[in-house]
C-alpha atoms as one frame of an Amber mdcrd trajectory, in Angstrom:
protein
  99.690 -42.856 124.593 101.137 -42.348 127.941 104.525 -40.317 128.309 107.409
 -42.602 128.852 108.489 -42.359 133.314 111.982 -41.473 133.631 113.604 -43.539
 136.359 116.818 -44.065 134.936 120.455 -42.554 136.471 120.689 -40.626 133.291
 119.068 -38.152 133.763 118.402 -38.238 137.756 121.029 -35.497 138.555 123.757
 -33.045 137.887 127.301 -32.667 139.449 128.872 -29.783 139.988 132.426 -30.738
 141.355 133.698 -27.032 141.152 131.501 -25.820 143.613 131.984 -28.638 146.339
 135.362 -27.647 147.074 133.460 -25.361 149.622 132.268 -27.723 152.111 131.855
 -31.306 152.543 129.257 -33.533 150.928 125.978 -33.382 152.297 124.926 -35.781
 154.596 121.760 -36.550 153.998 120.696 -39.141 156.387 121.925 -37.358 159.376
 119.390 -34.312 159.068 116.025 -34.093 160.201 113.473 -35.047 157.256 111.580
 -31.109 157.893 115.616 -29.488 156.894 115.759 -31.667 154.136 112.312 -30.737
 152.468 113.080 -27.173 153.122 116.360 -27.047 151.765 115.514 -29.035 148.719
 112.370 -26.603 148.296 114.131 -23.933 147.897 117.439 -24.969 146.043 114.672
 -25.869 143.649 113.293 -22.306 143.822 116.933 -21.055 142.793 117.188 -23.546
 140.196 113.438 -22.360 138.553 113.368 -18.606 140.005 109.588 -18.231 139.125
 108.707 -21.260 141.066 106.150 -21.172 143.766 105.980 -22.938 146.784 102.680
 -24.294 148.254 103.051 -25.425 151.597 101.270 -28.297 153.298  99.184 -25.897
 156.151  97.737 -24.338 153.227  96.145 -27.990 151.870  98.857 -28.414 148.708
  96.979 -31.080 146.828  99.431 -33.225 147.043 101.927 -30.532 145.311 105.310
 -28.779 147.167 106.366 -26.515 144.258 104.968 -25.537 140.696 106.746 -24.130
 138.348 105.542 -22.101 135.232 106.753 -23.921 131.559 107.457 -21.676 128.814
 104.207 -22.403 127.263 101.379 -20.465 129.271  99.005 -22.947 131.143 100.917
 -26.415 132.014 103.056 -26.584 134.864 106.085 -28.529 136.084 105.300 -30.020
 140.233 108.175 -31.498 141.878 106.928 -33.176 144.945 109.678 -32.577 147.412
 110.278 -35.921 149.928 112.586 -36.059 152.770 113.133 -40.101 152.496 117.085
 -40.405 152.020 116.846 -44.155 153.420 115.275 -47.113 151.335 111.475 -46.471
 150.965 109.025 -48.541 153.435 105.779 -49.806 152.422 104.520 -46.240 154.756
 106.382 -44.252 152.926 105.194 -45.149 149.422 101.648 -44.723 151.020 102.544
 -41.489 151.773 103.823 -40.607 147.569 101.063 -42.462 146.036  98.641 -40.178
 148.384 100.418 -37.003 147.098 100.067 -37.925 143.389  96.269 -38.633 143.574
  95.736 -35.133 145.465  97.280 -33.813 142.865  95.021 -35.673 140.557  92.591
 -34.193 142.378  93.959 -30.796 141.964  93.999 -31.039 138.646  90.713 -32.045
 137.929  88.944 -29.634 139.672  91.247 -26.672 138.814  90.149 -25.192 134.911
  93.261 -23.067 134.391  95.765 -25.937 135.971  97.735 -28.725 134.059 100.766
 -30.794 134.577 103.338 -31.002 132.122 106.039 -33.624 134.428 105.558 -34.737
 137.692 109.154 -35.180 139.382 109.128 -37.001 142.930 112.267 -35.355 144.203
 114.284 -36.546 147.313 117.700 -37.705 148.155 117.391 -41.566 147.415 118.380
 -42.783 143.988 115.308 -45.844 142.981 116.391 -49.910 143.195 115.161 -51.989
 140.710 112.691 -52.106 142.711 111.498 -48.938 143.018 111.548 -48.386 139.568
 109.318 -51.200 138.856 106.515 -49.850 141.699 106.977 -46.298 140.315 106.333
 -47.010 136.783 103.531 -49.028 137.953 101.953 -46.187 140.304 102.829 -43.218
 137.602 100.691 -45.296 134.927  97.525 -43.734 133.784  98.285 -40.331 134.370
  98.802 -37.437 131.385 101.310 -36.499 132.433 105.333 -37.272 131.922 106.446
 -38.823 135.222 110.201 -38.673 136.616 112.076 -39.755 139.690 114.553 -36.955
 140.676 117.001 -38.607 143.410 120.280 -38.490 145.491 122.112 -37.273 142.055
 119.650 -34.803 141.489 119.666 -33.416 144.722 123.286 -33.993 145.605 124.089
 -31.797 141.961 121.573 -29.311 143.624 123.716 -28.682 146.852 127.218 -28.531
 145.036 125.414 -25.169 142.801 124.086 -23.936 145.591 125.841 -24.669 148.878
 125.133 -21.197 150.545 121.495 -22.614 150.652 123.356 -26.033 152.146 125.445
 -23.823 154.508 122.292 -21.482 155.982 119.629 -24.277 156.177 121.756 -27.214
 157.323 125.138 -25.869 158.792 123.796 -22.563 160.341 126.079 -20.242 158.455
 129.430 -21.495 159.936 131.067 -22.259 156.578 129.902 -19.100 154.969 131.065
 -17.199 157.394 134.228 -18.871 157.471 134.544 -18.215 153.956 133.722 -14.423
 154.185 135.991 -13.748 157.147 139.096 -15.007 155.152 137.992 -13.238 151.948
 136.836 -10.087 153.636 140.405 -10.006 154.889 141.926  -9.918 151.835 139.827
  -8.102 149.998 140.996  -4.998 152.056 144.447  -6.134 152.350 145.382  -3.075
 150.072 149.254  -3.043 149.705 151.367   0.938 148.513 153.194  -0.438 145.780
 154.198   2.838 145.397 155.020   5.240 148.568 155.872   8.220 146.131 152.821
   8.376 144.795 150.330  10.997 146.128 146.829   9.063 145.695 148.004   5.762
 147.114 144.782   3.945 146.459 143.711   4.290 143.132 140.835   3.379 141.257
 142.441   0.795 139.543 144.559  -0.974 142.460 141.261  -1.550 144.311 139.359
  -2.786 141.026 140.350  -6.855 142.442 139.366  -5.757 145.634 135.992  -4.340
 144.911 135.052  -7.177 142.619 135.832  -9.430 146.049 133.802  -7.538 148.059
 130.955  -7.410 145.500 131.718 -11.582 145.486 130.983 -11.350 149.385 127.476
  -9.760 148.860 126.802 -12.719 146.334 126.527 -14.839 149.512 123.149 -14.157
 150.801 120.925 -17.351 149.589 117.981 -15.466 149.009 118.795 -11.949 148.196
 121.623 -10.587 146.071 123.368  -7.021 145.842 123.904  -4.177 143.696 126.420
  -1.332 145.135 126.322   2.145 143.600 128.689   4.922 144.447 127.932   7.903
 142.709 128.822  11.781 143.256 125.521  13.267 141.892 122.047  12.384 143.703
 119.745   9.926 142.273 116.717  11.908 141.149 114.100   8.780 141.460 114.874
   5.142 142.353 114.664   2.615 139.501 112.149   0.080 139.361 112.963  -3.555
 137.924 112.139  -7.028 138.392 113.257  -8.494 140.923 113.695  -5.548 143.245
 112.519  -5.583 146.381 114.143  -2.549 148.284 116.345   0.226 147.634 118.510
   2.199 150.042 120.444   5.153 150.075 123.324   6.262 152.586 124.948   9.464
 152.814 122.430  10.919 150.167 121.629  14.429 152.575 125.297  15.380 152.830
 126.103  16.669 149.144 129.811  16.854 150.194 129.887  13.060 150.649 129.233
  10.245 147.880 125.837   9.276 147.894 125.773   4.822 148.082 122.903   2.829
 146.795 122.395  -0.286 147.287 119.275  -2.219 145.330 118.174  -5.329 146.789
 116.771  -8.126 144.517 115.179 -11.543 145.574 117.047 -14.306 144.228 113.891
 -16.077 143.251 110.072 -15.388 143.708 109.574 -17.311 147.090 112.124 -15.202
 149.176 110.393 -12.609 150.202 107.814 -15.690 151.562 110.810 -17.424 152.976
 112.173 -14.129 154.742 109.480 -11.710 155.105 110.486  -8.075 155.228 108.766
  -6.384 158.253 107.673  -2.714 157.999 106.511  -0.906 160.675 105.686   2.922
 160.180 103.203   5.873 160.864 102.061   8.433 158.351 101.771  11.815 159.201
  98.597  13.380 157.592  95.875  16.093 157.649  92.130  15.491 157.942  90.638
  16.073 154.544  93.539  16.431 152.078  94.161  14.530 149.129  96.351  11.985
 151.117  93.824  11.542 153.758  91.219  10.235 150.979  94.089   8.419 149.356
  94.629   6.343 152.636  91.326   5.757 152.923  90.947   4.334 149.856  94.098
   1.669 150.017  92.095   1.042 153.467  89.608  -0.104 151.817  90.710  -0.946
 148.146  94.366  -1.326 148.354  94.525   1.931 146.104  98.461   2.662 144.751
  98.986   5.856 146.673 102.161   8.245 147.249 103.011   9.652 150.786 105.012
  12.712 150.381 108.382  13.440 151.441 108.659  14.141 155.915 105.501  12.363
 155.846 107.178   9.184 156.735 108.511   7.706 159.813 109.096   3.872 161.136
 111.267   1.023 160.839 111.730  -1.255 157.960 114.102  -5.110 158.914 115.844
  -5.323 155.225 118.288  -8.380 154.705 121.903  -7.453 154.277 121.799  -5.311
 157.339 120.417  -2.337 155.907 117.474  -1.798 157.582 116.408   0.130 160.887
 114.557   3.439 161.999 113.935   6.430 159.677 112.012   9.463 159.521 110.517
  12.492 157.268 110.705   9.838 154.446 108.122   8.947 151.567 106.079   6.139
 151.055 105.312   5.009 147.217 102.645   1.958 146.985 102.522   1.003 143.715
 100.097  -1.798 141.906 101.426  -5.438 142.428 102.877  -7.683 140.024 101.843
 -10.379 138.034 100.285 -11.183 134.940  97.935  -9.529 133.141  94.793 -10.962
 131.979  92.538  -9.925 129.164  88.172  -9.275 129.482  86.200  -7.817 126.999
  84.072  -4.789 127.785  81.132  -4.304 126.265  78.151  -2.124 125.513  74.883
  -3.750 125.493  71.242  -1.103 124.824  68.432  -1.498 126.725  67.166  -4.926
 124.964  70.934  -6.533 125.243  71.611  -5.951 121.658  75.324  -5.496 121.772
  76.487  -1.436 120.358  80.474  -2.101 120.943  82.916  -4.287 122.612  86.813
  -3.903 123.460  89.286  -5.789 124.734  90.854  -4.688 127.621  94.476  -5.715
 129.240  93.685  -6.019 133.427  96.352  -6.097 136.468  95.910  -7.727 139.225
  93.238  -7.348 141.753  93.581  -5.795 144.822  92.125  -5.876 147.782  91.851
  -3.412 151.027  93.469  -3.978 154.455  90.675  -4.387 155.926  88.858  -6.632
 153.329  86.055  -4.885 152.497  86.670  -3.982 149.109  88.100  -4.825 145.990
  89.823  -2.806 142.827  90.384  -4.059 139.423  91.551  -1.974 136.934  92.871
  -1.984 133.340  93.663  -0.600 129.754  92.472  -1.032 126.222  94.851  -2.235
 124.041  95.402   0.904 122.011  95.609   3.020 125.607  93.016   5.178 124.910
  91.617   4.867 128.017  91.992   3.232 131.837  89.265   1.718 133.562  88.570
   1.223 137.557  85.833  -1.012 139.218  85.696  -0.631 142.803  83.383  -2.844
 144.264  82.281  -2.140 148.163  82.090  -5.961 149.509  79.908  -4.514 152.743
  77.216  -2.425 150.574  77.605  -4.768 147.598  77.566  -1.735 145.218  80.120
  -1.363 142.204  81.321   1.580 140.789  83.169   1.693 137.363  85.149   5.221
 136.212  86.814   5.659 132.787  89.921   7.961 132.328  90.960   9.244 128.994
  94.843   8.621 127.772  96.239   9.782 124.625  94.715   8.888 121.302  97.158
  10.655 118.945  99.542   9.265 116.862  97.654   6.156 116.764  95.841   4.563
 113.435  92.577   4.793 113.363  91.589   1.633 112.910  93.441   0.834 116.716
  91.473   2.706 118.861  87.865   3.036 116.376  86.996  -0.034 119.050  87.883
   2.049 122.391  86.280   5.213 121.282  82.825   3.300 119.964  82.671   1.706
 123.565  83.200   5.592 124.884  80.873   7.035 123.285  78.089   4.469 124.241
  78.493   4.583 128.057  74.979   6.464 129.064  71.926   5.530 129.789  69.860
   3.288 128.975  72.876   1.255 128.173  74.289  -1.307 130.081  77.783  -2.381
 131.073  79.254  -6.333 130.450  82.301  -7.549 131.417  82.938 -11.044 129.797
  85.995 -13.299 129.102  87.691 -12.808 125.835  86.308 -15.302 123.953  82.874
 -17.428 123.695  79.075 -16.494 124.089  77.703 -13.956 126.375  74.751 -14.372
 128.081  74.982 -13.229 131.570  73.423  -9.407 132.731  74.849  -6.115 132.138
  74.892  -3.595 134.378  72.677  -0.519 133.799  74.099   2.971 133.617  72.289
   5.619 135.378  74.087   8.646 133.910  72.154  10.185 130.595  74.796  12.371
 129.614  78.145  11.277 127.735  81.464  10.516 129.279  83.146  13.647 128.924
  80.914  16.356 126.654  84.048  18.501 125.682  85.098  15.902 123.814  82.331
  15.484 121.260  82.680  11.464 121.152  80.254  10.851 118.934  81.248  13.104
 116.222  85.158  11.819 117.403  83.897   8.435 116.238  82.892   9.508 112.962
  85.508  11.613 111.973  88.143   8.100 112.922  85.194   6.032 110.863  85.641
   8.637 107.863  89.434   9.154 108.818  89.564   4.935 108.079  87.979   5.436
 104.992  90.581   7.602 103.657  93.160   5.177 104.839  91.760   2.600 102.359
  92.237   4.829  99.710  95.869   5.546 100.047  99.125   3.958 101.016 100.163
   6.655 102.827 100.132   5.966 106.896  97.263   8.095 108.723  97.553   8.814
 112.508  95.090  10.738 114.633  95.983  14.342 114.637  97.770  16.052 118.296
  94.744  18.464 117.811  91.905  17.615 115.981  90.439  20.902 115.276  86.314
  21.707 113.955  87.809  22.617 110.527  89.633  19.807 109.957  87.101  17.326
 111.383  84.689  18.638 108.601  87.461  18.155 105.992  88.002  14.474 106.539
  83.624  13.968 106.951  83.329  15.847 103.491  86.334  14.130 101.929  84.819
  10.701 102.968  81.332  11.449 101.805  83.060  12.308  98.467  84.429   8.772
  98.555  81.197   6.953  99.543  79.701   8.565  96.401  77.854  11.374  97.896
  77.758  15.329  96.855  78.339  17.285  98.894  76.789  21.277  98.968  78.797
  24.310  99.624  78.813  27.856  99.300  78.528  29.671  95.363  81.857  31.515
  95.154  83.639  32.276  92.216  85.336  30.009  90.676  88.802  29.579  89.899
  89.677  30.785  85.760  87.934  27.932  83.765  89.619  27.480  80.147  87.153
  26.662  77.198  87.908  23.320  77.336  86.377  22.842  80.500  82.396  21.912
  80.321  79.725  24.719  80.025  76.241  24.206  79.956  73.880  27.026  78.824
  74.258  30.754  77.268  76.741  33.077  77.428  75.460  35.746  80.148  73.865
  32.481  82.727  75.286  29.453  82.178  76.273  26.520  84.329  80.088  25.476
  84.571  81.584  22.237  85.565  85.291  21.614  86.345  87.541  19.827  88.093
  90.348  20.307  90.780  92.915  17.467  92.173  91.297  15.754  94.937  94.133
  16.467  97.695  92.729  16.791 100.827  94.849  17.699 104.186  94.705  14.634
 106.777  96.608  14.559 109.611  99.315  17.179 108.461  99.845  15.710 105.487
  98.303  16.459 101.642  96.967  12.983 100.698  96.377  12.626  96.419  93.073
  10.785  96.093  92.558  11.524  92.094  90.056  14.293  91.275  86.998  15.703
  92.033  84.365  18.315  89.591  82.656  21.034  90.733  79.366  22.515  89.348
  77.858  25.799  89.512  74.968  26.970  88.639  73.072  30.607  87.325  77.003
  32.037  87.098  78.296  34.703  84.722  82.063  35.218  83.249  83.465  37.618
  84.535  84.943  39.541  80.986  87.640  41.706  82.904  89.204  38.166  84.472
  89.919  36.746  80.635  92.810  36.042  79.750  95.229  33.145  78.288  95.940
  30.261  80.295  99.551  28.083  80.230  98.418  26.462  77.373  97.362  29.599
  75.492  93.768  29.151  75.741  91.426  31.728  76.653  90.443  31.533  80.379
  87.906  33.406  82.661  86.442  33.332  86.033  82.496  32.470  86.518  80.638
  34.777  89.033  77.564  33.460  91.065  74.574  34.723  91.169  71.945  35.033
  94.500  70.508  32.039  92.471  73.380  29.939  91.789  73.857  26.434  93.661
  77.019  25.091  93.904  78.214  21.607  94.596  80.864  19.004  94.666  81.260
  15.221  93.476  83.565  12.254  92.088  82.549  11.719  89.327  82.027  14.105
  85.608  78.301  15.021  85.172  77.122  13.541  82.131  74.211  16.257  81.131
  72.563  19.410  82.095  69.752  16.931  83.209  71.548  15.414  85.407  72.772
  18.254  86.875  68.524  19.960  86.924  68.147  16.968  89.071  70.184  17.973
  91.256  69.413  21.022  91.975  65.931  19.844  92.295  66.456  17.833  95.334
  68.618  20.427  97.111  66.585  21.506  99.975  68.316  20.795 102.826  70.718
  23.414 104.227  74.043  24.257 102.824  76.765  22.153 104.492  80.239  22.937
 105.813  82.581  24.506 102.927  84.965  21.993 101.941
């Protein structure tokens, strides 16, 4: 079914009669039809601050602005029109053109969908109109609206500073803010006794005003700090686009900062901030190869303070010349998008996959390369590709974060993927979902990422570590330090669990009370008992039930006997250089079992428990 057009007055536009009171209504039909498109474009960019402009030298497809709906993917296009007179037979030409390029558009875009379609322009539809618009807007899958003189009209009376600057060239703004700026600092002594005649609170009004002044600029707005102590570090948030601080060198003065935010994403397009400046630097240090790689990559890098000098045009005023500043270039924004990486052998037989969360590309100044870099999910470790465009090369390096503190289970993925990366295994980078069938690329390297590190034996120690955490309800996080001992504590512990024994050391045994099983005479015999199975994982004593012990070729020791808690007698058992000792789950249930055994013991012993 096709949604329902919406041509009716209804729902064509908003009023805002507070806000008119500042200037008169808009009159459309007097303005050239360029003014009109612009101003429209961008009260719409207030009105949906996330909204993107695509402008017609660019090829638009038939669209002016898109703007992102709450549910990733579809979009909402307003076609902007600067008709304000009844349409001609031309001029509807002209709309029915823009909705099939955006058909178009559409069709040949994957990641691109329309949720409405709103022709927007300051002319309300005749019956007419409405009847030719439903009839044009049928067909399509998307919901279809006309967005008129009400619409836009509403749009000017919330926003007339964008009215005033586009239309009116800043005469009624600046009207405004010369009679407001005058009494805003029309400070009266209400008091001529009183030592501090301006106080805090008497200019509380006044500074409120003045902050209302600031709140004038259409596409930028204002934050004023005035603080005795120095900022350490300027804060970063969305939105901001500059930061400036006055009076910050001179401790005996207060230090001013004012942020600078952009009203909506398409300012800084609509009023580009020039920066001009040169960086001082020395052949061969660490900010010389950092330059050259933003040449070429458009590499995040940090100038140092006095390194600095040019000339930056910020709005509000507050730009100009400076020197023996710093430069911080940091990664742009925008969304994130998700790949999976994956390890492939020799024969494309995949060994481990991850996803991992990527920021936007970037790309050099002079265009000749490109950077793309990224996290796993469980930050365990940061990836860069930077691919050469001119040698057609690629070259992929892996940093290690932090693993602690995190469950096993979270970062078992990252670490398999880790320890993989050598030759003759090959690199994939694939979408996160569906088959994979394109090429990997070969690694060259034969040794492991990192040696120090150990990552295979990391991986099964986290494989054993999840093991244990299936056996209790107790929450297990990697370890700050993940020492040899207590690797082999969690690999021995687990083999217990799978069923396995596992061979230690003969030592003597703790006192073992006749009730306890003994196989054999009394000057060689072979003991069995059991201990709680309590291992220590991750600082913390986990109770996993029992285990039993067995011994082999031991005597009692007669000078150890004596009564245990219970009263029973109680001894220890002493091995001999023949004894064989082991560990396991479950109670042996005969001496032959336990001949068995000791029969297929020949490998060597393993790590004590």
């Amino acid at each position: 079914m096709r949604p329902k057009s919406a041509t009716s007055q209804r729902s064509l536009g908003r009023v805002y009669a507070a806000r008119f009171v500042l200037m008169a209504r808009v009159a459309w039909t007097t303005y050239d039809g360029a003014d009109i498109e612009h101003v429209v474009a961008m009260m719409l960019c207030r009105e949906n601050p996330s909204a993107q402009v695509i402008r017609p030298a660019s090829g638009d497809g038939g669209i002016d602005i898109k703007v992102p709906t709450e549910t990733p993917g579809p979009f909402d296009v307003y076609q902007v029109k600067k008709f304000a007179t009844n349409l001609t037979d031309g001029q509807k030409t002209q709309i029915k053109k823009s909705l099939a390029r955006l058909k178009k558009t559409v069709d040949s875009e994957e990641h691109f969908s329309v949720r409405n379609w709103y022709l927007t322009m300051p002319l309300d539809p005749t019956p007419g109109n409405v009847t030719w618009f439903d009839e044009m807007t049928a067909g399509y899958d998307w919901n279809s609206e006309w967005r008129g003189f009400n619409f836009v009209d509403g749009l000017a009376g919330t926003y007339p500073e964008l009215v005033d600057y586009y239309l009116l060239n800043g005469s009624e703004r600046m009207r405004a803010a010369t009679d407001a700026l005058a009494a805003a600092f029309g400070i009266p002594q209400n008091n001529k006794e009183e030592v501090a005649i301006v106080t805090p609170a008497s200019v509380f009004d006044r500074l409120q005003a003045v902050q209302a002044l600031l709140d004038t600029d259409p596409h930028f707005a204002y934050d004023i700090h005035l603080d005795k102590s120095r900022r350490a570090s300027l804060v970063t948030s969305e939105g901001l686009v500059a930061s400036v601080q006055m009076g910050y060198a001179d401790p005996s003065k207060p230090c001013l900062t004012v942020n600078v935010y952009a009203r909506f994403a398409e300012a800084v397009n609509e009023r580009p901030i020039p920066l001009n400046f040169d960086i001082k630097v020395e052949p061969g240090t660490k900010l010389d190869e950092d330059l050259k790689m933003f040449q070429k990559y458009g590499t995040p890098f940090t100038a140092p303070q006095g390194a600095v000098s040019g000339s930056i045009g910020l709005p509000g005023g507050l730009g100009g010349d400076f020197e023996a500043g710093a430069l911080y270039v940091f990664d742009p924004s925008g969304d994130p998008y998700d790949i999976r990486l994956q390890v492939r052998d020799a024969t494309y037989e995949l060994l481990a996959e991850v996803p991992v969360q990527m920021q936007p590309v970037t790309v050099g100044l002079d265009k000749s390369g490109v950077r793309a870099h990224g996290r796993d999910h469980a930050e365990v470790f940061e990836m860069e590709l930077l691919t050469d465009l001119e040698a057609k090369t690629s070259n992929i390096e892996f940093r290690s974060l932090n693993a602690s503190g995190k469950p096993p289970a979270a970062i078992l993925p990252a670490l398999k993927v880790l320890a993989a990366i050598h030759a003759p295994n090959q690199i994939v980078l694939a979408r996160p979902y569906g088959p994979v069938t394109h090429p990997g690329v070969p690694l060259i390297r034969t040794d492991p990422l990192w040696p120090d590190l150990h990552l295979d034996k990391l991986v099964k120690t986290v494989e054993d570590l999840l093991l244990i955490q299936e056996q209790t309800s107790v929450k297990l996080l990697i370890p700050e330090e993940l020492t040899l001992t207590e690797s082999n504590s969690i690999s021995n512990s687990a083999r217990l669990l799978r069923g396995e024994v596992v061979r230690i050391k003969p030592a003597r045994t703790p006192h073992i009370s006749s009730e306890q099983l003994t196989f054999g005479g009394t000057t060689a015999t072979t003991v069995v008992f059991s201990v709680p199975f309590a291992p220590m994982v991750s600082g913390q004593q986990i109770d996993l039930g029992q285990v039993w012990y067995v011994c082999t070729d031991v005597t009692l020791d007669p000078s150890s006997l004596r009564d245990d808690d219970l009263g029973q007698p109680c001894a220890q058992a002493v091995p001999s250089e023949t004894s064989t000792m082991w560990v396991q789950r479950d109670q042996p249930a005969d001496l032959e079992e336990i001949q068995k055994r000791v029969d297929l013991f020949s490998a060597p012993v393993d790590d004590e428990v």
